[in-house]
C-alpha positions in Angstrom: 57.6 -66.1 21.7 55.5 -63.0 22.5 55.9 -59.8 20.7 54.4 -56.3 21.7 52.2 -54.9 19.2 53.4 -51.9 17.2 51.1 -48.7 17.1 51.1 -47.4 13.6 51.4 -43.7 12.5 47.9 -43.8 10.7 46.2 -45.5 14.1 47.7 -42.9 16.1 46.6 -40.1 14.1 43.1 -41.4 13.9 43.3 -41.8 17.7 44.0 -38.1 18.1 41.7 -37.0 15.6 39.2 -38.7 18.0 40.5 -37.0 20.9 40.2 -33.7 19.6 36.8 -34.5 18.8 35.6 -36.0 21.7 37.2 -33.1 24.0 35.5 -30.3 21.9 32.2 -31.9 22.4 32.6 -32.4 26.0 33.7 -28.6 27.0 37.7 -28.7 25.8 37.6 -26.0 23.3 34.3 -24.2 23.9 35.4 -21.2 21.7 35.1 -23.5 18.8 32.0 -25.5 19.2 30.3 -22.3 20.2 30.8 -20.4 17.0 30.1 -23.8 15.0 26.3 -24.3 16.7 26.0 -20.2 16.5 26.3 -20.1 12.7 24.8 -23.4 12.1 21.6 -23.5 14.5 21.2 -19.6 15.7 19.8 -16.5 13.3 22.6 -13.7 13.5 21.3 -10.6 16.1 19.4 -8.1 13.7 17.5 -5.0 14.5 14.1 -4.3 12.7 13.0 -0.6 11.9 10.5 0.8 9.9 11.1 4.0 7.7 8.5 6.5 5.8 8.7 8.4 2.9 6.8 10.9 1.3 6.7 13.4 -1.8 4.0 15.7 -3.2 3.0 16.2 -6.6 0.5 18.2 -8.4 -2.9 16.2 -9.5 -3.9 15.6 -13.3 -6.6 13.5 -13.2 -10.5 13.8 -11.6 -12.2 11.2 -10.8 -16.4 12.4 -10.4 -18.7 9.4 -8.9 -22.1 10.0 -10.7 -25.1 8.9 -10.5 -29.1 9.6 -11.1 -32.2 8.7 -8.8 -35.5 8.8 -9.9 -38.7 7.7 -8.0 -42.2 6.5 -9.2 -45.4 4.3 -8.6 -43.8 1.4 -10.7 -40.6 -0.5 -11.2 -40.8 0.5 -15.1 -41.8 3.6 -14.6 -39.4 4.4 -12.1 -36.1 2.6 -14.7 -36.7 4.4 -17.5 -36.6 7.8 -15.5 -33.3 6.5 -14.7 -32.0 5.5 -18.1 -33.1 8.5 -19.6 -31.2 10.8 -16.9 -28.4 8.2 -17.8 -27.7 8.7 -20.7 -28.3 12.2 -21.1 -25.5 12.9 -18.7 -23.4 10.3 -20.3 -24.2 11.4 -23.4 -23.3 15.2 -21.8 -19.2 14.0 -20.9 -18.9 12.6 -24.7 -20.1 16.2 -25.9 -17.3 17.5 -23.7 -14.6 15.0 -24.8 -14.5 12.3 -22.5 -14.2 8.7 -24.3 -16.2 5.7 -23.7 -13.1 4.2 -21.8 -13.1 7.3 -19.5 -16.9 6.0 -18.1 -18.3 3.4 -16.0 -20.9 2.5 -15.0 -20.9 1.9 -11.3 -24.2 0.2 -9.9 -27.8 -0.3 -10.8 -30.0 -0.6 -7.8 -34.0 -0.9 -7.7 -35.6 -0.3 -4.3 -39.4 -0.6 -2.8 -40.3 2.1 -0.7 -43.2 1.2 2.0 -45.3 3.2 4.3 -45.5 2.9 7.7 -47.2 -0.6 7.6 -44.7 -2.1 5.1 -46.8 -1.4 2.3 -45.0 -0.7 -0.9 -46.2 2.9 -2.4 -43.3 2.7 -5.3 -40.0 2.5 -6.0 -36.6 4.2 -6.5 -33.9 3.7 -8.7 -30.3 4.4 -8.7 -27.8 4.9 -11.4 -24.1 5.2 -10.5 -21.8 6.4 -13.2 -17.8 6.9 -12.8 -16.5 9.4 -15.0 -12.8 10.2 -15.6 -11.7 13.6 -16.3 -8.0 14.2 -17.4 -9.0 18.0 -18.4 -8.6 19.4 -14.9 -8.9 23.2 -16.0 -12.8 22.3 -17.6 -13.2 19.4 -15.0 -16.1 21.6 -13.2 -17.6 22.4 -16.3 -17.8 19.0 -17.7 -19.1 17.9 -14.0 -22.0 21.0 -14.1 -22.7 20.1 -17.5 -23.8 16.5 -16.8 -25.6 17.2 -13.9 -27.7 19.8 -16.1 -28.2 16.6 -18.4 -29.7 14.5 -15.7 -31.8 16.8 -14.6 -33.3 16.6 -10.8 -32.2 13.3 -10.8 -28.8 14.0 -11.0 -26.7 13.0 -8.0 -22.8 14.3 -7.3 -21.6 11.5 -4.8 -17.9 13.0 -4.5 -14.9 13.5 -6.5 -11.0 12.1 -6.3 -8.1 13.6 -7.3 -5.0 11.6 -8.3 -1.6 11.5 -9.9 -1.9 9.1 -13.0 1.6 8.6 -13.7 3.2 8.2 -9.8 5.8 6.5 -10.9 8.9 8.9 -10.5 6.9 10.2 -7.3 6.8 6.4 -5.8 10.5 5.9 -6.7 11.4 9.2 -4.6 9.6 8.3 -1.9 11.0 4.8 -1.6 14.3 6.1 -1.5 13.4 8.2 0.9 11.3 5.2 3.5 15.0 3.1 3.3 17.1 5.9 3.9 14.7 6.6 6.9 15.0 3.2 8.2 19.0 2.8 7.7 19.1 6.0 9.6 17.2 4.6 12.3 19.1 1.2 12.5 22.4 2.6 12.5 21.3 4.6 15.3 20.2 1.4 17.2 23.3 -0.2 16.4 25.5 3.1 17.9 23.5 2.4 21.3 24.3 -1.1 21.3 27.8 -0.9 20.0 27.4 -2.9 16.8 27.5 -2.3 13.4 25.1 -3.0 10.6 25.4 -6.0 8.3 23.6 -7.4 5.7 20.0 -6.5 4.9 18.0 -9.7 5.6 14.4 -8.8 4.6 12.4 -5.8 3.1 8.4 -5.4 2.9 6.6 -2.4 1.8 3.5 -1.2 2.2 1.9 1.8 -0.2 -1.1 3.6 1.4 -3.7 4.7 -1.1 -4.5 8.6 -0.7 -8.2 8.9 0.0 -8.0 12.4 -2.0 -10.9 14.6 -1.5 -14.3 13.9 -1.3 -17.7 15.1 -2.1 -21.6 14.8 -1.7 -25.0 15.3 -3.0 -24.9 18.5 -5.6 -27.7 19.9 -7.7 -26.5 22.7 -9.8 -26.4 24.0 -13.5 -24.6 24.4 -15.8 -24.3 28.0 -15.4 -22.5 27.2 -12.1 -19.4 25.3 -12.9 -18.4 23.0 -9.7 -15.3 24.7 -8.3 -12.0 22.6 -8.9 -9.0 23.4 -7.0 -6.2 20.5 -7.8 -3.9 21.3 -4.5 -1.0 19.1 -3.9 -1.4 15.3 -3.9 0.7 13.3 -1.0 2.0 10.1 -1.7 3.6 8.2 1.2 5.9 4.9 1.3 6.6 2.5 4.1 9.4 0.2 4.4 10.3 -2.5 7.2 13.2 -3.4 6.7 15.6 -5.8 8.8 19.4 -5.8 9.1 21.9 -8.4 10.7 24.5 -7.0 13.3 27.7 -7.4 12.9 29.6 -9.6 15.6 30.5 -7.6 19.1 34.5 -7.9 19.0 36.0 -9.9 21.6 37.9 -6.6 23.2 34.6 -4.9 23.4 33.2 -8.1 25.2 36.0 -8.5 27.8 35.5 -4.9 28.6 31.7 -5.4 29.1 32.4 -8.4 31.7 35.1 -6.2 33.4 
């Protein structure tokens, strides 16, 4: 004798489980599958910004790029002019209280010199040595004094001033860079009627301060080099990106209307 077949609650609950499914997929409840492949698949709208900060702060340290050049028929010759202008002017910054750790040398070169048919007539030699000066009030003395060392072959290729502990100055100015750059993505997010979320990256990027150059000098040491520390700028960049906050539904039914 046939008997119908009796649907079970546990069949028909799978059966609408698939239902529900299969009509989200296809388009019957858009709001849902939308928001699932948004936060799944797509990044969250952010807005990118870069900010600057700066501070000043007074210089304590010299940095003097020295060197010697001496010129003569032969290569020895020509050296040991150089070595002995060397160390003399080395020799000059020790007298004044600089320490073997505050100089470097900074290059060695030896170079033919030809006449006008290539033919070498002698040769030159240069010296570099890097000396660093924390005594910034006796800086240009210490500088005159090893140029009178070296003699004519004394060279002055510049001088650097610089900060040596920038620490607190750096921290300053990288508070100042983000605040620059929140300030300039919460005004983007006003125009665009969003709100800042979550900071999703930050990169930095310190420029070096050239400080202040210098060139060839011949003096004496009765003629101290002039120092004048001024103020030292030091300068911080941040990019930094933030995600947006979701536009509200209310504010997205207006736009449409």
């Amino acid at each position: 004798m046939y008997r119908p077949r009796t649907t079970t609650p546990a069949l028909v609950a799978a059966l609408t489980t698939l239902v529900v499914l299969s009509s989200s997929l296809l388009g019957g409840n858009p709001a849902a599958a939308s928001a699932g492949s948004e936060s799944a698949d797509q990044p969250a709208d952010s807005v990118l910004v870069t900010g600057t900060g700066e501070v000043f702060g007074e210089p304590d340290m010299l940095t003097a790029n020295l060197a010697v050049e001496t010129n003569a028929s032969t290569v020895d010759e020509a050296l040991n002019r150089a070595n002995t202008a060397a160390i003399r002017m080395r020799d000059a910054l020790v007298r004044a209280g600089l320490t073997r750790a505050d100089l470097q040398t900074s290059n060695v070169d030896v170079s033919p010199q030809r006449d006008d048919e290539g033919r070498i007539t002698g040769y030159t030699v240069s010296e570099g040595l890097t000396a660093t000066i924390r005594n910034l009030p006796q800086a240009g003395e210490f500088i005159s004094e090893a140029i009178a060392a070296g003699g004519d072959a004394a060279r002055l290729n510049g001088v650097w001033l610089a900060i040596e502990d920038d620490t607190a100055l750096l921290t300053e100015a990288r508070k100042k860079a983000f605040a620059d750059a929140r300030a300039k993505a919460e005004q983007y997010a006003r125009e665009a009627n969003r709100q800042l979320a979550r900071v999703i990256k930050v990169s930095e990027a310190t420029p070096g301060d050239a400080g202040s150059g210098g060139q060839d000098l011949r003096t004496g040491a009765d003629s101290p080099v002039p120092i004048e520390p001024g103020r030292q700028r030091l300068a911080v960049t941040v990019t930094v990106e933030w995600a947006l906050r979701p536009a509200s539904v209310r504010h997205s039914l207006h736009r449409e209307a």
